[in-house]
C-alpha positions in Angstrom: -164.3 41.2 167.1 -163.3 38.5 163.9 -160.6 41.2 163.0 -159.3 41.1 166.6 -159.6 37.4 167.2 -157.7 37.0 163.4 -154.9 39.4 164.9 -154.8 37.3 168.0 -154.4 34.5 165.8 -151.9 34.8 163.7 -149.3 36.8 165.3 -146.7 35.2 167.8 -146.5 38.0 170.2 -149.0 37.4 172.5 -147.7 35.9 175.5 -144.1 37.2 174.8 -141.9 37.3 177.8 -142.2 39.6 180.9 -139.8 42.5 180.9 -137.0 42.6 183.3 -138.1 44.6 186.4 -137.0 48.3 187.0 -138.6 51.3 188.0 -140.5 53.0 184.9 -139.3 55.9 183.4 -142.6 56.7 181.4 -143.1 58.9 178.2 -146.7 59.5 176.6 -146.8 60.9 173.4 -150.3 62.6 172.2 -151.9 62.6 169.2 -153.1 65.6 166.9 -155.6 67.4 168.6 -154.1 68.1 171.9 -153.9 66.8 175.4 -156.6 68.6 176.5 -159.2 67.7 173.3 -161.7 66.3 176.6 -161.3 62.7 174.7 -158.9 60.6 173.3 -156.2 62.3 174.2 -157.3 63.7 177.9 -157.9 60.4 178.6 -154.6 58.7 178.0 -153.5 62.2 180.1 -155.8 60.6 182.8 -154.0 57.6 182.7 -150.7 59.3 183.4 -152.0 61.3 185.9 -153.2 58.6 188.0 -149.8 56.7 187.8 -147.6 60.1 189.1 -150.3 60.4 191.6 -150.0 56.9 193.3 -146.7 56.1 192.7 -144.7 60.0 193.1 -143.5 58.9 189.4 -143.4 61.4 186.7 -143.3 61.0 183.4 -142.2 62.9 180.2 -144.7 64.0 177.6 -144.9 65.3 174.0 -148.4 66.8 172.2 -147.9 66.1 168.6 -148.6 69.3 166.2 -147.7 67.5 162.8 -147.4 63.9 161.0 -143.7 64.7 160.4 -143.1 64.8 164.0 -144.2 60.7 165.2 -140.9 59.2 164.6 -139.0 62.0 165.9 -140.2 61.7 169.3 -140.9 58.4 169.5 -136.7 58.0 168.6 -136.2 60.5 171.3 -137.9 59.2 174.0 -136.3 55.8 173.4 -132.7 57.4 173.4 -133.5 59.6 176.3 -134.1 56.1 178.5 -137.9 56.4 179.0 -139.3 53.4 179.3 -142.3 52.5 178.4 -142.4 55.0 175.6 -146.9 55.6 175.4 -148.3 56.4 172.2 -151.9 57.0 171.7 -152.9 56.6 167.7 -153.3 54.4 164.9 -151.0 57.0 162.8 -148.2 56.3 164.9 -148.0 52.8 163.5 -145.1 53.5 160.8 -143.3 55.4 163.3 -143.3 52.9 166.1 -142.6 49.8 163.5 -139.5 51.6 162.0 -138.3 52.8 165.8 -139.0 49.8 167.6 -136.6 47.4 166.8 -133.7 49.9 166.9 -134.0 50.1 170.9 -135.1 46.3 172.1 -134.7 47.1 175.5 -137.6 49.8 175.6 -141.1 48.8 176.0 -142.8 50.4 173.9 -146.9 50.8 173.6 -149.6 51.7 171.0 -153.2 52.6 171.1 -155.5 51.7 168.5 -153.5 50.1 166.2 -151.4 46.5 166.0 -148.0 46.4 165.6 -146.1 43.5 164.9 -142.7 43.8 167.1 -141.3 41.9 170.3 -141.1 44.6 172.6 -144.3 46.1 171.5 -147.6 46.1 173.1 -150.8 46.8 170.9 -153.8 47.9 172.6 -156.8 47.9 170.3 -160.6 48.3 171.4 -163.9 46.7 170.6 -165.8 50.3 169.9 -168.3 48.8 168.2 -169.8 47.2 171.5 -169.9 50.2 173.5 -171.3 52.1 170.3 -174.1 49.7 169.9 -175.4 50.5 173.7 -174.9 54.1 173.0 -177.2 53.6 169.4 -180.0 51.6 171.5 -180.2 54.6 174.4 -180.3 56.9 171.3 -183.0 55.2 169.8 -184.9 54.9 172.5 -184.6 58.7 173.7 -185.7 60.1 170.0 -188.3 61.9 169.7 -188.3 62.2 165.6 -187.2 59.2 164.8 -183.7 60.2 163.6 -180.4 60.3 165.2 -176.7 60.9 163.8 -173.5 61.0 164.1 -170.3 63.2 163.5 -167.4 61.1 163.1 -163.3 62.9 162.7 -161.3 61.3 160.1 -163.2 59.2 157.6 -161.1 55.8 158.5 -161.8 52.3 159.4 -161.8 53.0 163.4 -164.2 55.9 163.0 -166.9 53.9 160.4 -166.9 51.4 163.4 -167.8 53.4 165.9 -170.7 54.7 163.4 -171.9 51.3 162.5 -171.9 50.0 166.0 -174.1 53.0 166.9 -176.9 52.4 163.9 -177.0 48.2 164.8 -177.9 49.0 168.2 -180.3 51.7 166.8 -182.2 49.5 164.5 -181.9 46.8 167.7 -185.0 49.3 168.9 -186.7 49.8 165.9 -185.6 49.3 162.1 -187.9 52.2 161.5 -184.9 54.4 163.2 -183.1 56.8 160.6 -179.6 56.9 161.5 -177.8 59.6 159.4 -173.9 59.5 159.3 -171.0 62.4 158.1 -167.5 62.3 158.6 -165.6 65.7 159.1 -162.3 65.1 156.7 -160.1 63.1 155.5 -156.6 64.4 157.3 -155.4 64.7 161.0 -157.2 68.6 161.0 -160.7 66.8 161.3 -160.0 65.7 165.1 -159.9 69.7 165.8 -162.1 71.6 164.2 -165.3 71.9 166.1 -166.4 74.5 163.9 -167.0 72.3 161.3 -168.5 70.0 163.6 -171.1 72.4 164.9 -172.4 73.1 161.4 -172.7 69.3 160.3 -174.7 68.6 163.1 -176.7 71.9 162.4 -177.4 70.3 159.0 -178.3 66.4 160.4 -180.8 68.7 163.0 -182.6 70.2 160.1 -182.6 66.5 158.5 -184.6 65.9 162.0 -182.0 64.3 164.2 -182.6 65.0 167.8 -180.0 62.6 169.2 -176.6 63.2 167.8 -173.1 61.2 168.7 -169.8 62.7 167.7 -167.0 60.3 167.7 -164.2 63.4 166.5 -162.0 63.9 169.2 -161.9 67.9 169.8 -164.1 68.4 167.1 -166.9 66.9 169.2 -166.9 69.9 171.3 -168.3 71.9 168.6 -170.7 69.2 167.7 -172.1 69.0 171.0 -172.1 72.9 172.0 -174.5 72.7 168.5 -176.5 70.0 170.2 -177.1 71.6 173.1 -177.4 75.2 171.3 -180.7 73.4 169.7 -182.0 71.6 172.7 -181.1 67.6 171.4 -179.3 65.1 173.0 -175.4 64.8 172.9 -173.4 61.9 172.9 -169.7 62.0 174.1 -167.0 59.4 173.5 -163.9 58.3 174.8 -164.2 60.3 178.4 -167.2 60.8 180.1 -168.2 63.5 178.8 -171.6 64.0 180.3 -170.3 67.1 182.7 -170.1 69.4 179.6 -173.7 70.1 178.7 -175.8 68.4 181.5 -179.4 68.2 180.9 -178.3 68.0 177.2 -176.0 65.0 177.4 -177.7 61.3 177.2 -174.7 59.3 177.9 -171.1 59.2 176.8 -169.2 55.7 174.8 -166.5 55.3 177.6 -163.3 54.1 175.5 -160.8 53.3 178.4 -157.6 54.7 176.8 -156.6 56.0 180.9 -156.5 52.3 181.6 -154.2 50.9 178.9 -151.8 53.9 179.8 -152.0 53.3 183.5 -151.3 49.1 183.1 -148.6 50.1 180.6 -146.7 52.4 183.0 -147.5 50.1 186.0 -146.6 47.0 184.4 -142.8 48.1 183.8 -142.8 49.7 187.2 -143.6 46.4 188.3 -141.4 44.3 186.1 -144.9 42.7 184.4 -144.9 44.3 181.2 -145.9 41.6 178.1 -145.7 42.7 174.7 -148.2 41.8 172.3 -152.1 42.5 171.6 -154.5 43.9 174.2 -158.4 43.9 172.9 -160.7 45.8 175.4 -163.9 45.4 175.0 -167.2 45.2 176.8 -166.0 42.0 178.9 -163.0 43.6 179.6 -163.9 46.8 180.2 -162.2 48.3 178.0 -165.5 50.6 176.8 -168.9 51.4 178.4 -171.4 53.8 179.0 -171.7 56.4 181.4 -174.2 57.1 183.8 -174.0 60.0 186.3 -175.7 63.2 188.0 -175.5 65.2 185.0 -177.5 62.4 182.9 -179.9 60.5 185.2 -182.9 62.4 184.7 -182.6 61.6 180.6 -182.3 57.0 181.5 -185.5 55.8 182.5 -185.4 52.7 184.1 -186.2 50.6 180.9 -183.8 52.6 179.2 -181.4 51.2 181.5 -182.7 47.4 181.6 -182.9 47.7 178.0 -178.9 48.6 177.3 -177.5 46.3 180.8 -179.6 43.8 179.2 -177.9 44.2 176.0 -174.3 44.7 177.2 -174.9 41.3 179.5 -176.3 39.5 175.7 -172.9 41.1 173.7 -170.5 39.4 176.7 -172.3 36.3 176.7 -172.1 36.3 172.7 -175.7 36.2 172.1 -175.6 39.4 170.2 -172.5 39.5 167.9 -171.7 43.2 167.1 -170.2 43.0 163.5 -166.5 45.2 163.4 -166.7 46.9 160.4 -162.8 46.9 160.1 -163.3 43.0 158.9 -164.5 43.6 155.2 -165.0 47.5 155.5 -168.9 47.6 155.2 -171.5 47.8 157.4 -174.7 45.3 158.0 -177.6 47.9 158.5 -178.4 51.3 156.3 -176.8 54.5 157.3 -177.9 57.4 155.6 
């Protein structure tokens, strides 16, 4: 959270002024991998959902297919009247920084990423919280003593959700192996479950029996390998647990529907406040996920174990280090 809290800190945005009222005209914009990638992006799809459902609102939408395309419809969107204008995506950063401040009476919002403009609200999440609970279930269900993780793009926001997973491993044991592997380096490693399938094929013969994929639409191949070999999947962003049950431990809730159902609400309702938004375990803002499809795999001091250690991270007796601050992580990942 330093990273956050620095953020918080040193820009003057938070607290900005509340919006004039008027009835939203909404626009979400999705990030590579598709709206229906059963993660990141189906969840800010969630969001959207639930705001045309209670309030007979629709909203516009766009599903990214290239880089060269963020600014473009961003700058539409804006022009077009829609307000707030939803992007979900730390790569739309450039794009809403440069199209921003051309249309100061749009509100605009942005998921996973800070951006330093008046009419702007940044939304950024502690992952590393919700991936340490996620880490100590794993260690505890393991069998071999191994788990891993399958992240997308190797970047900042995906090493955190790794290194939050492996400190709440070796929270269990510091005998726990926690191997790691990222899928690419461009926007094509949030869909290519193929690839993800045979990493985690790999980090099985390595003896991994608990494996987390943090890789947006390439976590479905990751866990379809999982299941494929009888381990234990971990999901992220959604719940995710309905897609192999039996197979599935838990899921790292990441509340994306939230943040794009309190942006569109908020300029419905003539509250909308620019600035940055940190979700995190006290706000709810990530989780884990317990349901029908994954009761049978929590004992119950599985479940003492992580409420007790969620209740210690809000409380700030257990400090979950972002790895965003300085890029490195305190505990080995192989």
């Amino acid at each position: 959270m330093k990273l956050l809290k620095t953020l918080i800190a040193t820009t003057a945005l938070v607290g900005a002024g509340t919006f004039a009222s008027a009835q939203a005209n909404p626009a979400v914009i999705f990030d590579l991998g598709g709206k229906f990638d059963k993660s990141f992006n189906e969840m800010s799809y969630t969001g959207a959902e639930r705001f045309r459902e209670e309030t007979g609102i629709e909203y516009r939408e766009f599903e990214l297919q290239s880089d060269a395309q963020r600014e473009q419809a961003l700058r539409r969107f804006a022009q077009a009247g829609n307000n707030p204008v939803v992007v979900a995506g730390f790569s739309n950063a450039t794009a809403m920084a440069t199209v921003a401040p051309d249309f100061p009476d749009t509100s605009f919002v942005i998921i996973d990423m800070v951006v330093d403009a008046p009419n702007v609200r940044s939304v950024v999440f502690a992952e590393q919280e919700g991936s340490y609970l996620v880490g100590l279930l794993a260690a505890m269900a393991s069998k071999t003593g191994t788990i891993s993780f399958v992240g997308g793009m190797d970047i900042p926001l995906i090493q955190n959700f790794q290194c939050g997973y492996a400190q709440g491993a070796k929270s269990v044991s510091d005998d726990i192996t926690v191997i790691g592997a990222m899928t690419g380096t461009d926007g094509s490693a949030w869909n290519n479950p193929v690839k993800g399938g045979e990493i985690t094929m790999s980090q099985i013969e390595n003896g991994s029996d608990v494996v987390f994929a943090a890789a947006g639409g390439t976590g479905r191949g990751v866990l379809q390998a999982a299941t494929d070999a009888d381990i234990l999947g971990i999901g992220v962003d959604a719940n995710q647990n309905y897609m192999h049950p039996g197979n599935m431990l838990t899921s790292m809730m990441k509340r994306v529907d939230n943040a794009v159902y309190d942006a569109f609400n908020d300029v419905n309702n003539g509250e909308f406040t620019a600035g940055i938004q940190v979700m995190g375990l006290a706000e709810e803002g990530v989780g884990w996920a317990l349901d029908e499809n994954n009761a049978d795999l929590i004992t119950d001091e599985m479940k003492a174990a992580v409420e007790a250690a969620k209740a210690a991270i809000i409380a700030g007796d257990i400090v979950v280090h972002d790895y965003r601050t300085d890029n490195s992580c305190p505990v080995e990942i192989n």
